[in-house]
Structures are given as structure tokens and as C-alpha cells.
MDTraj code that builds the backbone (N, CA, C; nanometers):
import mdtraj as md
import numpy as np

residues = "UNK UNK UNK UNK UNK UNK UNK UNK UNK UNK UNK UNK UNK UNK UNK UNK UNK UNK UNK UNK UNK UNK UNK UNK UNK UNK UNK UNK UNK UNK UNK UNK UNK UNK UNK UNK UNK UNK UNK UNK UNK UNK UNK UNK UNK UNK UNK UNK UNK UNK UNK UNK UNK UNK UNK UNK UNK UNK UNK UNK UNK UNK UNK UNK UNK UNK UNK UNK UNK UNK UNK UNK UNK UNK UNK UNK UNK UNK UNK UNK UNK UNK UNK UNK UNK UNK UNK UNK UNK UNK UNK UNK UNK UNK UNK UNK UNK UNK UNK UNK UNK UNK UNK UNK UNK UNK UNK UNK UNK UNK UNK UNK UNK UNK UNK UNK UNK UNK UNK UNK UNK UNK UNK UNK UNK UNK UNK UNK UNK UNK UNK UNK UNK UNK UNK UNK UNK UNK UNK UNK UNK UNK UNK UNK UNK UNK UNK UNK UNK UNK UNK UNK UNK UNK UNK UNK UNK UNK UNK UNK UNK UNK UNK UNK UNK UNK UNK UNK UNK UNK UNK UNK UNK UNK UNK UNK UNK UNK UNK UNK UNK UNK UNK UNK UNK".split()
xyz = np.array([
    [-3.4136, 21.4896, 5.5173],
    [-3.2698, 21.4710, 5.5348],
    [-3.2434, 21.3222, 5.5290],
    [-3.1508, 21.2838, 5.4242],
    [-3.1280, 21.1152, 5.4437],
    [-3.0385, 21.1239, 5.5016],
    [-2.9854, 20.9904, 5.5272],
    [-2.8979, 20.9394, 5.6468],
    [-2.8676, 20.7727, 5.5756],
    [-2.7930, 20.7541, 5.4768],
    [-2.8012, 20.6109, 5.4702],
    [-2.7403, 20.5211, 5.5300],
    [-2.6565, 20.5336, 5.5935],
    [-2.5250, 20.4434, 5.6633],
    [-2.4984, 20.5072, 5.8560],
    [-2.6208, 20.5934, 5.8616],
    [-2.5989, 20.6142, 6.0362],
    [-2.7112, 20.5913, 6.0691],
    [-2.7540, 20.6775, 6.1579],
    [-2.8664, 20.6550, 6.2967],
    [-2.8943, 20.8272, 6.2590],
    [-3.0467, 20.8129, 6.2750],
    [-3.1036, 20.9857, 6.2367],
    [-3.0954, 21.0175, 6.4163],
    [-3.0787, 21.1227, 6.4551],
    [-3.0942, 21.1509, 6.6146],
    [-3.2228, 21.2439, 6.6103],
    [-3.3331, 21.2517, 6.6538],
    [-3.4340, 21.3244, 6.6718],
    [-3.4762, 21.3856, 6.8254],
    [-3.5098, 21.5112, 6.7987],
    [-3.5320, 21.6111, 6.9074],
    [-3.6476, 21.6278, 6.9005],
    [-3.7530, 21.5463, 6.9295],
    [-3.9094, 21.5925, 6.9601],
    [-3.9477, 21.5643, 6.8253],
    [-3.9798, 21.6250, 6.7087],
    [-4.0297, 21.5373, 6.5705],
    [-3.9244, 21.6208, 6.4556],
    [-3.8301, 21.6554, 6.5247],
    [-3.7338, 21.7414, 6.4090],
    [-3.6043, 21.6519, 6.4345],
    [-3.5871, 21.6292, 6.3133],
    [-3.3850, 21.5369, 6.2716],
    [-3.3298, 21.6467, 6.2958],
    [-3.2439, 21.5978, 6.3902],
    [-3.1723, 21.6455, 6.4265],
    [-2.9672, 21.6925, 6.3333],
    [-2.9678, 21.5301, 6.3964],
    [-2.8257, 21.4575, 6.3115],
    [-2.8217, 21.3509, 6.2667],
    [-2.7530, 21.3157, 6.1702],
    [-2.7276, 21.2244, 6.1344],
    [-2.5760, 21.1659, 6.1352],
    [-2.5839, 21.0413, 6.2868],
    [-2.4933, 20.9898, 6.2857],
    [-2.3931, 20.8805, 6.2845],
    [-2.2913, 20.8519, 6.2169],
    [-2.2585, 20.7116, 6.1897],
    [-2.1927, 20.6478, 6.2985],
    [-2.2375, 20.5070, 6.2531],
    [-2.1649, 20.4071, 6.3520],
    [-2.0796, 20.4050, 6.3803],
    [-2.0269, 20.3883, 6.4827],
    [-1.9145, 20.3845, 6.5783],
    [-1.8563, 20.2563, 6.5286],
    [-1.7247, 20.2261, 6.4668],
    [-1.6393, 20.0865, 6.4458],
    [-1.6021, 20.0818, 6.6144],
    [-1.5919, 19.9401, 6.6405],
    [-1.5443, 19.8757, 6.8032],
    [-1.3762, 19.9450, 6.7170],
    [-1.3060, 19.9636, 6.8527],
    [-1.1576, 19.9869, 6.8412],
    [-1.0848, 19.8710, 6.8911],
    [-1.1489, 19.7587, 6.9257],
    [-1.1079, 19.6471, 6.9778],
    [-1.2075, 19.5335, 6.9602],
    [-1.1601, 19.4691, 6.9318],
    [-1.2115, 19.3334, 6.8968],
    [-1.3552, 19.2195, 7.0161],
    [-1.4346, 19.2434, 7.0073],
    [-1.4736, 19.1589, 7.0673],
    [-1.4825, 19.0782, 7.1845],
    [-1.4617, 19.0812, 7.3113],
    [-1.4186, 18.9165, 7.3719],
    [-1.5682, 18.8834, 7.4843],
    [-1.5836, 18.7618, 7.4512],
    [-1.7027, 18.6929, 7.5084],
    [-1.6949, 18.6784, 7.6464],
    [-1.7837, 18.6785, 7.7608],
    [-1.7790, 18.6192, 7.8664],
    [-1.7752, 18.4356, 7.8020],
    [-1.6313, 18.4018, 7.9008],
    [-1.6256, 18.2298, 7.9344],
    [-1.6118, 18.1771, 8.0226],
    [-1.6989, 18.0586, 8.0405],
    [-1.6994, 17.9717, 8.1857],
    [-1.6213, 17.8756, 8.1442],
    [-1.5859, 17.8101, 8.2744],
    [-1.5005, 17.6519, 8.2841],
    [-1.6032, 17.5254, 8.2897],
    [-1.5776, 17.4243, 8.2658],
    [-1.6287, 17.3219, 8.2139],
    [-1.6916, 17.3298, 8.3898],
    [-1.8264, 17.2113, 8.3848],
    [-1.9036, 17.2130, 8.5204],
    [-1.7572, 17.1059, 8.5911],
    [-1.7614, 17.1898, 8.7929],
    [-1.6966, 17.0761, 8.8524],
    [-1.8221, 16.9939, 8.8421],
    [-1.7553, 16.8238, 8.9187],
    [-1.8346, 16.7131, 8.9324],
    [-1.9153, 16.7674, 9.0368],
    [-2.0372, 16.6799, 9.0173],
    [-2.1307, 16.7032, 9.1054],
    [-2.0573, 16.6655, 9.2819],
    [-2.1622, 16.7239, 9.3877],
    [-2.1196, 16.7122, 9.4992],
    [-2.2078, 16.6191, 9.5945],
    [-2.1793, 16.5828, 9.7118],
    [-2.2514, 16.4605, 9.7756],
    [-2.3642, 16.5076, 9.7909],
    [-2.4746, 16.3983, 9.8187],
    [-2.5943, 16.4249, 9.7956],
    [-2.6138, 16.4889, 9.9129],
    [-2.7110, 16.5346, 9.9732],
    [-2.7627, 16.5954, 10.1375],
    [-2.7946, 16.5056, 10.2163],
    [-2.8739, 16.3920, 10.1477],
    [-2.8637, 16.3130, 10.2203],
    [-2.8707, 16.1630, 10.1636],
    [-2.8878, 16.0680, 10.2827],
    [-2.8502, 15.9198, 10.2392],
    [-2.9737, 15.8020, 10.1797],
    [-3.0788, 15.8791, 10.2471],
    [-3.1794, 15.8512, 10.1782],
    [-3.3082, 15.9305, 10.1634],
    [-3.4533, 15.9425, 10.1112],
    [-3.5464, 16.0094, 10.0842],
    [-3.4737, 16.1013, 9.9714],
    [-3.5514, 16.2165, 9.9608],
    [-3.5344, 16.3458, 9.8651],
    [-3.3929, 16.4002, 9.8864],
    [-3.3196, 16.4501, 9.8104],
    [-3.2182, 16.5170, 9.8804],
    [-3.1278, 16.6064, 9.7775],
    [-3.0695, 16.6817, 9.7241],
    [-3.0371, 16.7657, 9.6630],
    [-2.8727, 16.7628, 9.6389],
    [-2.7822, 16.7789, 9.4855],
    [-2.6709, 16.7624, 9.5091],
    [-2.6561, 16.9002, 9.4212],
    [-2.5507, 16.9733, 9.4089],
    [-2.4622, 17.0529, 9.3516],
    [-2.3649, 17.0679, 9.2485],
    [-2.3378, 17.1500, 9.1585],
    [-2.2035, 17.1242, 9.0868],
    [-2.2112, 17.2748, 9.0410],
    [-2.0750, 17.3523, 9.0630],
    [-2.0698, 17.4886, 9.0209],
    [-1.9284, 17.4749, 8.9093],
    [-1.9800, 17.5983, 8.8544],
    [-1.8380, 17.6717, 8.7534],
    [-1.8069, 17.7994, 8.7532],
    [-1.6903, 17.8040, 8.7246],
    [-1.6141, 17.9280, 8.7098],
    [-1.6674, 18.0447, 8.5949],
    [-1.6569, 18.2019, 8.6007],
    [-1.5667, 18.2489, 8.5067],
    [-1.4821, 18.2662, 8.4658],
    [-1.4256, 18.2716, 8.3732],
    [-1.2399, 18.2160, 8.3606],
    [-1.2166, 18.3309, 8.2927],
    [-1.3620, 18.3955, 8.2018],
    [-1.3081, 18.5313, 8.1339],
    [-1.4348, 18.6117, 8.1217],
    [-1.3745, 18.7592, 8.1692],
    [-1.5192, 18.8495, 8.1593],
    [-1.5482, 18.9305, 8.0322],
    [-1.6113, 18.9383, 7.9940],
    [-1.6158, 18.9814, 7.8555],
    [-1.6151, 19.1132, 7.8778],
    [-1.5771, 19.1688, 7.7487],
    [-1.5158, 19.3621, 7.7309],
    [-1.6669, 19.4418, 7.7187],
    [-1.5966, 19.5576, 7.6441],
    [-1.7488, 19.6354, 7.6744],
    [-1.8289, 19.5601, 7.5017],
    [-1.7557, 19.5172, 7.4340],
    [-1.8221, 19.4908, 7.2971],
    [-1.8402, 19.3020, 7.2985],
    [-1.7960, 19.2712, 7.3677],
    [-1.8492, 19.1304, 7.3998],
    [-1.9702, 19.0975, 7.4051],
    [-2.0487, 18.9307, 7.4322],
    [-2.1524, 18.9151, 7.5188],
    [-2.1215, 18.8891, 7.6663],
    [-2.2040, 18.9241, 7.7200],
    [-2.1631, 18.9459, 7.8804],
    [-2.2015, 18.8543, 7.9606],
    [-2.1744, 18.8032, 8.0720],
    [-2.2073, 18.6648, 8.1494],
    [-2.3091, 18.6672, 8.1994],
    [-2.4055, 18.7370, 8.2038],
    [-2.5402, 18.7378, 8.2739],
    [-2.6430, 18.6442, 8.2705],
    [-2.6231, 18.5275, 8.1418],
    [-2.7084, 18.3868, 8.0960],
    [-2.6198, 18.3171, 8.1420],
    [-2.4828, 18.3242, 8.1464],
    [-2.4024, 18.2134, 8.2132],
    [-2.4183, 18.1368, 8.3461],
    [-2.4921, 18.0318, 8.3728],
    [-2.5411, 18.0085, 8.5289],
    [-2.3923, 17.9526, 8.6108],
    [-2.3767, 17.9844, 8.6869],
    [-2.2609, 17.9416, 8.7650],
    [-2.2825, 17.7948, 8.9060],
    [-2.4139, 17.7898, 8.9181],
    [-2.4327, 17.6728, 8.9646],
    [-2.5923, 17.5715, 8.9711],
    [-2.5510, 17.4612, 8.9593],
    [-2.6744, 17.3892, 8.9052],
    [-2.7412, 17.2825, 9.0309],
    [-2.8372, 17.2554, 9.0417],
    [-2.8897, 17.1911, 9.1467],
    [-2.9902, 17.0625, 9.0927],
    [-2.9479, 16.9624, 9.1683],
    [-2.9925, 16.8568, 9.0898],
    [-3.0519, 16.7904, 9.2020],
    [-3.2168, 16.6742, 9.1811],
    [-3.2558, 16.6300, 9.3086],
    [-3.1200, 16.5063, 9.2880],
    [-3.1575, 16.4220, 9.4529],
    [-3.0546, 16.3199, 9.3839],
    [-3.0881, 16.1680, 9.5535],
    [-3.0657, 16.0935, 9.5738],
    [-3.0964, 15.9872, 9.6257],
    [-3.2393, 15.9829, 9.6934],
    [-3.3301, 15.9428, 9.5475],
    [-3.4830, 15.9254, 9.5653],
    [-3.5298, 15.7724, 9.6167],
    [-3.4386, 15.6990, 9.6873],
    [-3.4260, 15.5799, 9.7416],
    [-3.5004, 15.6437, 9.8826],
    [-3.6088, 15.4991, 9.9090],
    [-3.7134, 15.5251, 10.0280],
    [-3.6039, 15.4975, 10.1197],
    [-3.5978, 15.5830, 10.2394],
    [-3.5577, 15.5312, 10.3691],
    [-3.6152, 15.4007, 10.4530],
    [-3.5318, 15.3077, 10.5140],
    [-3.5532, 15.1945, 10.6246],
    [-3.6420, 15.2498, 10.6996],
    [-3.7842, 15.2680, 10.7556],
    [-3.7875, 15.2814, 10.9022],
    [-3.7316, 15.2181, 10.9892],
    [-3.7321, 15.3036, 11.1058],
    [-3.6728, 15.2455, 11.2182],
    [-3.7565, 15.3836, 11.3096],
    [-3.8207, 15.2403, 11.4245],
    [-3.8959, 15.3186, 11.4831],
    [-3.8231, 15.3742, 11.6358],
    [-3.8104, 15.4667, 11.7016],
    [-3.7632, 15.5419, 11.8607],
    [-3.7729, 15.3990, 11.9581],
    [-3.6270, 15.3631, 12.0313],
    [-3.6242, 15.2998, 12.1048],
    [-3.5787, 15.3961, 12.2596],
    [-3.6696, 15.3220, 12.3612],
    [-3.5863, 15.4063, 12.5028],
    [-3.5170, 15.2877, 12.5553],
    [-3.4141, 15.3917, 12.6404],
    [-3.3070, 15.2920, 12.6529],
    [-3.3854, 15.2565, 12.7943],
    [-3.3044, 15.1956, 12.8752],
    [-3.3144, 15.1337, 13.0487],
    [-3.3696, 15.2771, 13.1531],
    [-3.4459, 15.2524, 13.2263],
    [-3.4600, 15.2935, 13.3323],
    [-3.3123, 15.3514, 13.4422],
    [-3.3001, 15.4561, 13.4949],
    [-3.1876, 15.4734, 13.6220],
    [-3.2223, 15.4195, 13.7437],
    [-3.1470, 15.4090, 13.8028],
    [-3.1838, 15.3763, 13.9513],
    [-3.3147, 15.5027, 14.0066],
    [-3.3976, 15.4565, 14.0763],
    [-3.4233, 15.5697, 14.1851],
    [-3.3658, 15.6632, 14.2448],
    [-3.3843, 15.7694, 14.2555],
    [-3.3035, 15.9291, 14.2845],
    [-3.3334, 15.8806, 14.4653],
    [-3.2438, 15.9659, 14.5410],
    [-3.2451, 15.9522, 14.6662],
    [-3.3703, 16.0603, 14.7174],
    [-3.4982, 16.0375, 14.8455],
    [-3.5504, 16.1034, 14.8346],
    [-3.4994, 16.2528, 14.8533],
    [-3.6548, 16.3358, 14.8172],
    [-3.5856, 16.4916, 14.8471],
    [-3.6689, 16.5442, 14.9439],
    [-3.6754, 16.6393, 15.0301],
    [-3.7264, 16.6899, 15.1211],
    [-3.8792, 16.6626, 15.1155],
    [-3.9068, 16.7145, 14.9889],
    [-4.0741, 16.7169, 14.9889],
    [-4.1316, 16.5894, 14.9319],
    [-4.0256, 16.5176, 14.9975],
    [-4.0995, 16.3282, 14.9736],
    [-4.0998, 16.2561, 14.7637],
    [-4.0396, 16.3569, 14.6800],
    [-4.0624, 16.3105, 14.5440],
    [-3.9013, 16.2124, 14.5316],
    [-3.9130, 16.1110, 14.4595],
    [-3.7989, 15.9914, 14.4063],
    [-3.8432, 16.0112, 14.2657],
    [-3.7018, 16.0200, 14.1964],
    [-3.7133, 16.0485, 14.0219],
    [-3.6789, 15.9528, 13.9644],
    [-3.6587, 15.8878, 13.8544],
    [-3.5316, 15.8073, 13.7399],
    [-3.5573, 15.8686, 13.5982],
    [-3.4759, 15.8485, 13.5234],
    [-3.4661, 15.9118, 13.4004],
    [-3.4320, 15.8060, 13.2914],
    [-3.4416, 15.8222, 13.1932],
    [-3.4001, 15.7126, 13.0799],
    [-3.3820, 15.7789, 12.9908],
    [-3.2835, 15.7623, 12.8791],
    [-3.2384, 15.8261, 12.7332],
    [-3.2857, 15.7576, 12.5854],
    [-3.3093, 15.8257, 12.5110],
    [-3.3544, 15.7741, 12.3677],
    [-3.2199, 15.6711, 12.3451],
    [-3.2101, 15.5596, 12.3478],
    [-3.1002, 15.4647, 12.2329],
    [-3.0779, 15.4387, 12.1438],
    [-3.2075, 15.4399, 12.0694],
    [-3.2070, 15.4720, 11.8808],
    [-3.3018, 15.5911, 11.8516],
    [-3.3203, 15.6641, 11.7874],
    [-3.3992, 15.7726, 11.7191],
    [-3.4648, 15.7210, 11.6124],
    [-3.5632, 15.7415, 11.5996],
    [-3.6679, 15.7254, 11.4736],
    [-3.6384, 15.7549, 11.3430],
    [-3.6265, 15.7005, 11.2653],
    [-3.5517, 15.7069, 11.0866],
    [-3.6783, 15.6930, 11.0173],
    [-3.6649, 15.7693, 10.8873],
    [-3.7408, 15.7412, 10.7916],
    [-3.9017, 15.8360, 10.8125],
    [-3.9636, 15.8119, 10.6918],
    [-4.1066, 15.9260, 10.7069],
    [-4.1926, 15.7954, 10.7632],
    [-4.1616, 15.7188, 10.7957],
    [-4.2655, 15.5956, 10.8481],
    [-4.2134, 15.5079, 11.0116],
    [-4.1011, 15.5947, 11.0772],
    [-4.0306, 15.5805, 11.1595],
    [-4.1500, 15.6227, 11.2919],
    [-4.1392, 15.5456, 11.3793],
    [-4.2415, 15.6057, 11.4861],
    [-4.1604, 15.6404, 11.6221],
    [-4.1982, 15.7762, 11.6635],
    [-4.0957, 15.8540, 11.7379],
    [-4.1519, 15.7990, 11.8834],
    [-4.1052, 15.8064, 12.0050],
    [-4.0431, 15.7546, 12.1449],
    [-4.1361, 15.8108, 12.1794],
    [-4.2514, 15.6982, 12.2260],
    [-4.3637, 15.7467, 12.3379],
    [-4.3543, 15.7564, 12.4644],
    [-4.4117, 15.8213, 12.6010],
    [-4.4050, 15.8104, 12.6917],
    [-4.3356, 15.9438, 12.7589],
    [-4.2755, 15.9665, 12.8996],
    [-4.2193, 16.0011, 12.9403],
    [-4.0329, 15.9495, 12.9693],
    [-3.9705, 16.0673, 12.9795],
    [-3.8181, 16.0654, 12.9974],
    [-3.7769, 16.0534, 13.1296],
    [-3.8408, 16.1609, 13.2336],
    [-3.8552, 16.0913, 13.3561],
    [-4.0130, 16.1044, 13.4168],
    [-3.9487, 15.9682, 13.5179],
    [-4.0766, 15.9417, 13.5874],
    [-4.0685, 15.9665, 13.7562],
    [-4.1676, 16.0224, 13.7989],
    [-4.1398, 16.0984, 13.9651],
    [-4.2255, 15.9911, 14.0114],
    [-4.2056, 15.9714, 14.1775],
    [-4.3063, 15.8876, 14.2530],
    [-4.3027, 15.9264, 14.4106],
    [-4.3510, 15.9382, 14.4917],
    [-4.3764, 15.9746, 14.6169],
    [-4.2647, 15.8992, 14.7062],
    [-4.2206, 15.8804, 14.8125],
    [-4.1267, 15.8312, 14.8930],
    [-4.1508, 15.9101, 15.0073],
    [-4.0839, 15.8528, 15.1144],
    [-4.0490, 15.8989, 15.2415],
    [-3.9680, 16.0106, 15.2528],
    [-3.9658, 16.1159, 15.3083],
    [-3.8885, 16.2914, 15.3024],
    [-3.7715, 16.2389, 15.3491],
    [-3.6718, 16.2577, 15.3176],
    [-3.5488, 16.2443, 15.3573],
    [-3.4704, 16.3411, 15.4703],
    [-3.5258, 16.4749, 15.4645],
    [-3.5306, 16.5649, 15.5820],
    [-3.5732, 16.5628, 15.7080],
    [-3.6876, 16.4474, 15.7231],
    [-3.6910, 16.4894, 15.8737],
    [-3.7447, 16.3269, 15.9398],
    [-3.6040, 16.2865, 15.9637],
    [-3.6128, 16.1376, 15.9797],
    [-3.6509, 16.0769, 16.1494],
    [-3.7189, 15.9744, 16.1473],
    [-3.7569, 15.9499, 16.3220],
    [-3.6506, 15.9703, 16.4375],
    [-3.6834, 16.0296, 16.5137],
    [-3.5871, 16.0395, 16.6847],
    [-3.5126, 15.9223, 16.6867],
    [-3.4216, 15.9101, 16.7231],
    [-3.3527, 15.8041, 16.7642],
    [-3.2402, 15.8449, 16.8674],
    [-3.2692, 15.6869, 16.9417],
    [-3.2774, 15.7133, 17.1124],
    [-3.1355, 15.6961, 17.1061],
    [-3.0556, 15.7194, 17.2119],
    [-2.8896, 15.7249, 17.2082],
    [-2.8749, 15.6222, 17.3291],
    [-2.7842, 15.5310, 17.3530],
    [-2.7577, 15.4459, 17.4103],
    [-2.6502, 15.5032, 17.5474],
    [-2.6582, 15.5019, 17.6933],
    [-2.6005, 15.5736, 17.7563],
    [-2.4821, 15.4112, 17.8441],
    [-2.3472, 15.4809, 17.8478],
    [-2.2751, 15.3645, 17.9561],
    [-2.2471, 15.3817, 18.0819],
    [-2.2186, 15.2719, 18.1511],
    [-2.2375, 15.2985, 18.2991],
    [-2.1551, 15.4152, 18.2970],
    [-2.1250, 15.4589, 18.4696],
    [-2.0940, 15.5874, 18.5063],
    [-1.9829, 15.5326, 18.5430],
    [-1.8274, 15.6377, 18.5236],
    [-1.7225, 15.5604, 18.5559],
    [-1.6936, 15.5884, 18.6744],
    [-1.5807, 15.5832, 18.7410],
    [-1.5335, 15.6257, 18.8759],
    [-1.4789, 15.7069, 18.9051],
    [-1.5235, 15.7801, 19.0226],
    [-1.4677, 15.9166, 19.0144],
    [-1.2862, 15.9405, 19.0240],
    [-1.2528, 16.0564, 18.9329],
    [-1.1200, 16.1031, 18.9664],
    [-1.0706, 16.1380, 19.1000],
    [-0.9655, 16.1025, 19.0939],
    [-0.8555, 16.1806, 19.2102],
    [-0.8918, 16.3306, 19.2131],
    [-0.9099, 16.3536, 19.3202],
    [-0.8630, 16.5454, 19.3287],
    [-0.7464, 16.5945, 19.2793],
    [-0.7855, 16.7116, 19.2336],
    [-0.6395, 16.7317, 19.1423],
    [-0.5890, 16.8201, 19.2443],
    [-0.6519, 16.8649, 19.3780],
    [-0.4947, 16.9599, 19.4715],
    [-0.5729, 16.8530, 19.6163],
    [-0.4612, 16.8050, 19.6447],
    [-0.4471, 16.7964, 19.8212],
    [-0.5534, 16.8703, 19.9206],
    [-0.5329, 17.0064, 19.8907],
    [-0.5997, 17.0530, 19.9707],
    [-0.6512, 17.2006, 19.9135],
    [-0.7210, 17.2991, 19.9563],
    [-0.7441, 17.4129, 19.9180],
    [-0.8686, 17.4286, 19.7833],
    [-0.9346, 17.3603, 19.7970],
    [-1.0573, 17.3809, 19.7044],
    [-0.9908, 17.2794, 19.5437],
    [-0.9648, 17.1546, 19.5536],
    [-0.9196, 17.0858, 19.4657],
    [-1.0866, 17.0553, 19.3471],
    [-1.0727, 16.9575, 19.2350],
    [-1.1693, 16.9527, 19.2067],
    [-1.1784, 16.8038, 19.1602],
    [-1.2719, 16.7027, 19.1449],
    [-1.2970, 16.5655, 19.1413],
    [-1.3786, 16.5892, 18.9591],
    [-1.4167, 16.4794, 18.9313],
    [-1.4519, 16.4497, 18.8131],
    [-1.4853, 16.2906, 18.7918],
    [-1.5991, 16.2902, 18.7159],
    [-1.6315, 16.1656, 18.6749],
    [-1.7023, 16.1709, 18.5096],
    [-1.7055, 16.0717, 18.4738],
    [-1.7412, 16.0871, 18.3332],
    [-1.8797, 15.9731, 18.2891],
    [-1.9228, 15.9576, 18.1887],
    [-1.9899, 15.8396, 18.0847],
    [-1.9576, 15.8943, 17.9465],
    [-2.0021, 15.7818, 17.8962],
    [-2.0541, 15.7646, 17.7427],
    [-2.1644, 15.7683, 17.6708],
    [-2.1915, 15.8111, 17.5972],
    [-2.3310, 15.7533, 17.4990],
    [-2.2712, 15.7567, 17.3489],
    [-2.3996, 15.6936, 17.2894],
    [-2.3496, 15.6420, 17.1486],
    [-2.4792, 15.7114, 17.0750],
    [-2.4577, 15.7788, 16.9721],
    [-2.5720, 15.8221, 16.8865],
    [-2.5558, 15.7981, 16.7603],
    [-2.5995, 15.6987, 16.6997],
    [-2.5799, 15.6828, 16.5181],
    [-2.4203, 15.6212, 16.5166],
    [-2.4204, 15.5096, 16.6441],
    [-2.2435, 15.4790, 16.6195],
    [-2.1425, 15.5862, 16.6379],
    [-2.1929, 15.6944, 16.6793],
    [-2.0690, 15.7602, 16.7562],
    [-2.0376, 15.7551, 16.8791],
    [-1.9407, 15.7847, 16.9571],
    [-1.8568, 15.7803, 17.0541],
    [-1.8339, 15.9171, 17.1271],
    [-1.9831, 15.9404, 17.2144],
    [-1.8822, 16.1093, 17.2532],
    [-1.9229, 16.0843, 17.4167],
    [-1.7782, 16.1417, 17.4856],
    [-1.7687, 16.1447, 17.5962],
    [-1.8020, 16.2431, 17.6539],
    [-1.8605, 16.2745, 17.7689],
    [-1.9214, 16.3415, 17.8751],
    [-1.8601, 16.3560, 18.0274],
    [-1.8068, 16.4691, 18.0271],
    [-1.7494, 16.4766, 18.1783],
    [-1.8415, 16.5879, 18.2064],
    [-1.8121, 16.5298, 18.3942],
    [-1.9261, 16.6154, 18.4420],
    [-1.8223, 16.6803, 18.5799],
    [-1.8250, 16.8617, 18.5877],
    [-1.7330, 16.8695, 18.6910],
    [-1.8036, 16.8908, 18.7981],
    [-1.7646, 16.8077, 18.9223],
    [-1.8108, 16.8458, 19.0836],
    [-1.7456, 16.8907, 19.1649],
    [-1.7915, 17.0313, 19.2403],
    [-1.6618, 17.0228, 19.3265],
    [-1.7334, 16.9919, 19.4538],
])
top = md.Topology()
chain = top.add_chain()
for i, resn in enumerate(residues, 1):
    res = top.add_residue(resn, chain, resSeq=i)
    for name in ("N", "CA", "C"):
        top.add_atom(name, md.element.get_by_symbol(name[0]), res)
traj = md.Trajectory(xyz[None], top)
């Protein structure tokens, strides 16, 4: 069976049909992209670092077109291969001493002030804080209270019939002021 101008269709080793090409009923249309945007900032400011630039489809192509599937939509480029400055970890100042704490430890702390830059940058040795032993702050020596003379006794407060008298002092503990009456009858 010839077939000069189609496609033979075969069913296992027997021709089947012979059939002709299909004309497109419509014309063609290509997948199209938009021109590349400009590239984008680098990642970073210095060493290795990577920049960007993408594009659009602006048109998708039909069923008889070529289709966008080779079309890349974004491109990656290395980009500021300039060596970085080192700069090596500075610590900043020491804090004051922490007030002690019960179980006798005093702390201070200090903060990084510059950070280490660059692949040749040398990072902040040492400790952040430092602890040290001290005196417990909880359980501080006796201290003796200062007592004032004894004043003079009160008037009775009734004439007669079981009245009652009173006399007083002072003492001072840590600079305070507390008075003490004492009642007698």
C-alpha cells in the first residue's frame, strides 16, 4: 500500500492507514522573552559573591509554536572577587564588678566592639564573662546596737486607783532610731 504525501499508521506489522498531514489552522506563534533586567547588587561587598538579572515572558507560544522551555528566565553571575580587609575581633572594656551573691561569686561581663572581617580576620579570644570569689553578701557580721541613757519616769496617768507610770530609752541599729517603752505598774 503506498502512501506518498501522509504517515502509514501500523497495527503490529500490518498498514493499517494511510494518513495525511494535518495543515496548522493557525499560524504559528513562538514563545517570547523581554530583553534581560540589569543585573542586581552583588551579595556581598567583598570576597565571592553572586549577582542576578531575570526576564520576562511577554508571550506564550500556541500549540504550533516553539515553546519556552530553553528560554532561561534568570541568570546568575559570580561578581565582587575583590579580597576582603582583615580585621581582626576586638573586646570592648570590662563592667564593673557584680555585687556579691549569696554563695560568695562577683561577675563582670564585656561585649565584642568590632567583629572579625575577612577569611584572614581573627575571631575574639578569651572569655565574655569572668566570675571571682568575694565575700557572701547574705550573711553579714553581728553588729552591736548602741543603747541611750534611760529617761525619766512618766507621771501616772490616774491619781489614784491602779494608775500606770512609764519610762522609756533608745537604741540605734544601722543608724536607726527605734524607741522602747517599758510599762510598770
Amino acid at each position: 500500500m503506498g502512501c506518498p504525501h501522509g504517515i502509514i499508521l501500523k497495527l503490529g506489522n500490518a498498514n493499517v492507514a494511510c494518513v495525511a498531514p494535518v495543515e496548522p489552522t493557525e499560524d504559528p506563534v513562538d514563545c517570547v522573552s523581554s530583553e534581560w533586567d540589569s543585573w542586581g547588587a552583588c551579595s556581598v561587598s567583598c570576597g565571592s559573591g553572586q549577582k542576578v538579572r531575570q526576564r520576562q515572558i511577554t508571550q506564550m507560544a500556541n500549540q504550533y509554536g516553539k515553546p519556552c522551555g530553553q528560554h532561561a528566565s534568570m541568570e546568575v553571575a559570580q561578581c565582587s572577587t575583590e579580597p576582603c580587609e582583615a580585621q581582626d575581633c576586638v573586646w570592648g572594656e570590662w563592667s564593673q564588678w557584680s555585687a556579691p551573691t549569696c554563695i560568695g561569686l562577683c561577675e563582670r561581663h564585656r561585649q565584642i566592639a568590632v567583629h572579625s572581617q575577612g577569611s584572614t580576620g581573627m575571631p575574639c579570644e578569651g572569655s565574655k564573662i569572668e566570675t571571682k570569689a568575694c565575700q557572701p553578701d547574705c550573711e553579714k557580721p553581728p553588729e552591736d546596737c548602741v543603747l541611750s541613757a534611760w529617761e525619766q519616769w512618766s507621771q501616772c496617768d490616774k491619781e489614784c486607783g491602779g494608775g500606770q507610770r512609764y519610762f522609756f530609752f533608745l537604741f540605734f541599729l544601722k543608724k536607726k532610731k527605734i524607741k522602747l517603752t517599758l510599762n510598770l505598774n
